[in-house]
N, C-alpha and C positions, 0 to 999 in steps of 0.2 A: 292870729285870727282876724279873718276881715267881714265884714257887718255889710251887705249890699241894700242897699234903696233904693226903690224907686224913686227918678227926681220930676218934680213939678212940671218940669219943661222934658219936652221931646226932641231930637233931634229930626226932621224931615228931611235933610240932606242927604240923598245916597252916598257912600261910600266912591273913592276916588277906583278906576280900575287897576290894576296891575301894570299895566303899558304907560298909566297916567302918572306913576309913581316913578318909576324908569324913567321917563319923559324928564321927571324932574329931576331927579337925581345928576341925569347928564345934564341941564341947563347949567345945574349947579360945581357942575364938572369932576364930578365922580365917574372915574375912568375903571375899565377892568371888568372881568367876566364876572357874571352874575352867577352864584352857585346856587342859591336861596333867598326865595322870598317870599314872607310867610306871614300871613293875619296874627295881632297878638294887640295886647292893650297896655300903655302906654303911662305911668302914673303922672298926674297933675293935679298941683295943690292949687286949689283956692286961696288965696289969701283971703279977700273979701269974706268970704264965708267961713273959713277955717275947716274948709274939707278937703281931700283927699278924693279924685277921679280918676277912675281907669278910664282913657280914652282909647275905640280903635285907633290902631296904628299898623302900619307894615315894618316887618325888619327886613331889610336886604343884605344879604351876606355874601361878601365876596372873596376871590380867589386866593387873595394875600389874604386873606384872616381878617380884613378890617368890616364892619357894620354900621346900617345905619338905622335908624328908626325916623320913620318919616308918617307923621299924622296922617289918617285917611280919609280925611275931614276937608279940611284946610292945603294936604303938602306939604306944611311946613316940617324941617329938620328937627328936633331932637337933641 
């Protein structure tokens, strides 16, 4: 069972786009065809707080089977 809250703070950040995601993914030198890539959320503990966040994120799935989940915030990997 999971318990959703509203948190104190808001994010104003838009989300990163799709291309911006890809973009990063090849900096980072993730090679190979793209089959899927698909909004989903992301879990991250707080430590500080002792909580648990679903973060948007993107997962990209590709043609050998392997994935990535990359924050849509941030970019950052997973």
């Amino acid at each position: 069972s999971y318990l959703f809250l509203a948190t104190g703070e808001s994010e104003l950040e838009p989300l990163l786009t799709r291309a911006n995601i890809l973009l990063s993914e090849q900096r980072r030198g993730a090679h190979g065809k793209v089959v899927s890539l698909t909004l989903c959320y992301a879990p991250y503990e707080d430590e500080a707080e002792g909580t648990l966040l679903l973060l948007p994120a993107y997962r990209v799935e590709y043609a050998d089977g392997s994935a990535s989940v990359v924050n849509a915030l941030t970019g950052e990997k997973y």
